[in-house]
C-alpha positions as CSV (number, residue, x, y, z in Angstrom):
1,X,-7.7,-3.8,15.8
2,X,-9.8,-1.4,13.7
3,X,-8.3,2.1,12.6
4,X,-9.6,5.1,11.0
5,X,-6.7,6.7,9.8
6,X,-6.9,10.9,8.8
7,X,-4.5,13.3,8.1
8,X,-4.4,17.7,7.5
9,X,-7.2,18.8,10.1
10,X,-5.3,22.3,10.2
11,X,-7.6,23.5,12.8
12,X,-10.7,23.0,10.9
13,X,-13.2,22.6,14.0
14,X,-16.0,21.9,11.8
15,X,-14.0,19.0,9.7
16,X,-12.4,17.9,13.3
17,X,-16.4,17.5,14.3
18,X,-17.5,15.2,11.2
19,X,-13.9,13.5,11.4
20,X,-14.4,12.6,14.9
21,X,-18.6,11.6,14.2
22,X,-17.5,9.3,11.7
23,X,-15.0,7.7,14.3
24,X,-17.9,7.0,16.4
25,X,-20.1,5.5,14.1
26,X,-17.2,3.4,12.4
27,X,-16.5,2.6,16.5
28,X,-13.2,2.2,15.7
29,X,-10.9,0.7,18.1
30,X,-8.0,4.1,17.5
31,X,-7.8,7.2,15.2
32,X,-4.3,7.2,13.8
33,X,-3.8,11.0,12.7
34,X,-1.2,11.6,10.3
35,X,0.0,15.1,11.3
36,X,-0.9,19.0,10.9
37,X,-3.5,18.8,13.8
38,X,-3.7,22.7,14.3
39,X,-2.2,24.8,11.9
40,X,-3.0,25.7,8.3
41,X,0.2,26.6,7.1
42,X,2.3,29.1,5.1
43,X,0.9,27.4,1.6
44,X,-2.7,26.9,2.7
45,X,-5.7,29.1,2.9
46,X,-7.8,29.0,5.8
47,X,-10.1,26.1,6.4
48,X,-13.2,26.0,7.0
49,X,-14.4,27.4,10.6
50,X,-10.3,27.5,11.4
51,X,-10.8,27.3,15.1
52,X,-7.4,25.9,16.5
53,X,-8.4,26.1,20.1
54,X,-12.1,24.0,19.7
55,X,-10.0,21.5,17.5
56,X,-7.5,21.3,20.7
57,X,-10.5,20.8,22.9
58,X,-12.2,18.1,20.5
59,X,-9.2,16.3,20.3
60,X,-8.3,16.5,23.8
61,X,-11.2,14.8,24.5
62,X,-10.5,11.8,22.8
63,X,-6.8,11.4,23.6
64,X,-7.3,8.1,25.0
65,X,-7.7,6.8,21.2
66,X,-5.4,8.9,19.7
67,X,-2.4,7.9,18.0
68,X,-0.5,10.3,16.2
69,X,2.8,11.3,14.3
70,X,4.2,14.9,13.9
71,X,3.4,17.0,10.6
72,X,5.8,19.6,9.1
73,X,3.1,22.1,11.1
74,X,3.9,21.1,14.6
75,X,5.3,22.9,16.9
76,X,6.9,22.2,20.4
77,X,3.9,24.8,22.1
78,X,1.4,22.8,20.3
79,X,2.7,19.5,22.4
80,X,2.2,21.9,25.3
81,X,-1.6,22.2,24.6
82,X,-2.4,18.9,23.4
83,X,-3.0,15.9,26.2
84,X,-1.4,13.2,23.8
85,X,1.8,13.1,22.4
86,X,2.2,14.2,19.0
87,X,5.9,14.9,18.3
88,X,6.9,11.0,17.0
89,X,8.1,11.6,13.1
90,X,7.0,7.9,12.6
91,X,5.6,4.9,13.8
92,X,5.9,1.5,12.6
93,X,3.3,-1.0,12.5
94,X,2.9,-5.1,12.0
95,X,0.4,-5.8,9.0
96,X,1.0,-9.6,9.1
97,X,4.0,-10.0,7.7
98,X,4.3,-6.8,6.3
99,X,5.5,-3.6,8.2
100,X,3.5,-0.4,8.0
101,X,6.0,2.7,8.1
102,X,3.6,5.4,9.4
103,X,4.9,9.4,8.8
104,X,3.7,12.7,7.9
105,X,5.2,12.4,4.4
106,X,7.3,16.0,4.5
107,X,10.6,14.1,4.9
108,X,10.0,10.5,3.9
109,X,7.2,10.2,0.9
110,X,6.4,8.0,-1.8
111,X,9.7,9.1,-4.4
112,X,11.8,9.1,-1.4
113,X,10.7,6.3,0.8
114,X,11.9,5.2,4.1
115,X,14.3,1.9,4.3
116,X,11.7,-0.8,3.4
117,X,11.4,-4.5,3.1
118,X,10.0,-6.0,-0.4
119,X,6.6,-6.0,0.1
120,X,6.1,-3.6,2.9
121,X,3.4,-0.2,3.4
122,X,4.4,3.5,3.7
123,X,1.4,5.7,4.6
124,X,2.1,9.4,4.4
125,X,-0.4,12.2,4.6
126,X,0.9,16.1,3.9
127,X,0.0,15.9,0.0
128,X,-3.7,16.7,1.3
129,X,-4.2,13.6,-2.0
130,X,-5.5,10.3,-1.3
131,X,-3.3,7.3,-3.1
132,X,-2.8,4.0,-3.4
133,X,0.2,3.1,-5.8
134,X,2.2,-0.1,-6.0
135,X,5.5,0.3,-6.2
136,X,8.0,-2.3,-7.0
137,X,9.1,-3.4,-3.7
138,X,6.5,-0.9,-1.8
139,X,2.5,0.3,-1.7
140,X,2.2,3.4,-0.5
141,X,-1.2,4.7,1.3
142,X,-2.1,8.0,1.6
143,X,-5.9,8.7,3.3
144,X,-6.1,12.7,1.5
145,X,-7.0,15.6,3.9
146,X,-10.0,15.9,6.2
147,X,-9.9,20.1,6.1
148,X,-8.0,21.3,2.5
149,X,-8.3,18.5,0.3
150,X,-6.4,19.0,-3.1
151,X,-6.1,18.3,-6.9
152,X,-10.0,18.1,-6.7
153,X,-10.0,15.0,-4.1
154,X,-12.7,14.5,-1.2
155,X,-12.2,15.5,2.6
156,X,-11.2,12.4,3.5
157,X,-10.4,9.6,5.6
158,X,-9.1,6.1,5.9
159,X,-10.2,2.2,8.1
160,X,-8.1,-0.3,8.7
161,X,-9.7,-3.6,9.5
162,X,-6.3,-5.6,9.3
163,X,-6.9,-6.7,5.8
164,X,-8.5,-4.1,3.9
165,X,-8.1,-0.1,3.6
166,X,-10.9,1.8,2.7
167,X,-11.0,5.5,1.7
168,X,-13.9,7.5,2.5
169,X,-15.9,10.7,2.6
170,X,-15.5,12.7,6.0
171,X,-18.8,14.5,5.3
172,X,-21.0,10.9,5.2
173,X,-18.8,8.1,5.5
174,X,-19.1,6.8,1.6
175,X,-16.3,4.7,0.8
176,X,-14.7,5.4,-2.6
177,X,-11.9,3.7,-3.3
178,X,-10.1,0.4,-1.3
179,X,-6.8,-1.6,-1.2
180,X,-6.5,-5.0,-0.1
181,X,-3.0,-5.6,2.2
């Protein structure tokens, strides 16, 4: 299965719109979002064309490909707009033999990592920075932010091809850095 993987929309309609045209060229099989769909937050400034309402449309629209985990800015009402579920704090996923622990980062992170075999992925968004670091017994994955990038990183996104993550540009596709599982 193929996955573009993004994270920090916070109602950015106009990054929502070249998140979701870059999942239709990658024609990706899912878009695994990572949280923080609607809202920008008590520590954020506005995005870009914030538009909460268009980015609940867009995404609406596409629920049948959506896979998502809950970000420290969801809310109960915003499961009451939005046609998928988006409430989950994690998700697990099979990477061979490896298991991919899948959560918003603002509880479990990459200091404070989830229980974890040797060898295993955590893939957190909420930093709004794209990493890849190896830790001893752990990598841990973060794809950045598509709306309020920070510490001078891209709007970003991940793909997931089943062997090989790629991070890249939300505005053209470009892939910048990659990390083999």
């Amino acid at each position: 299965m193929y996955l573009m993987i993004a994270s920090d929309i916070h109602g950015s309609a106009r990054y929502c719109r070249d998140m979701l045209a870059r999942f239709d060229e990658e024609k990706a099989d899912r878009l695994l979002l990572l949280g923080d769909l609607l809202y920008h937050g008590p520590r954020n400034d506005l995005p870009e064309e914030y538009a909460p309402k268009e980015v609940i449309q867009l995404l609406n629209e596409r629920k049948d490909v959506l896979f998502c985990v809950r970000g420290n800015c969801e809310a109960e009402v915003d499961q009451m707009v939005l046609e998928f579920p988006v409430m989950a704090e994690y998700a697990l996923l099979p990477v061979g033999k490896k298991m991919l622990y899948i959560t918003h980062g603002h509880h479990a992170g990459e200091l404070n990592p989830p229980p974890h075999s040797a060898g295993d992925l955590l893939m957190t968004g909420h930093t709004h920075v794209p990493k890849c670091v190896e830790h001893e017994d752990y990598v841990y994955l973060n794809p950045g932010s598509v709306s309020i990038p920070k510490e001078g990183s891209r709007h970003s996104y991940m793909t997931f091809d089943g062997e090989e993550f790629l991070w890249k540009d939300v505005t053209d596709g470009s892939v910048w850095m990659s990390y083999k599982a």
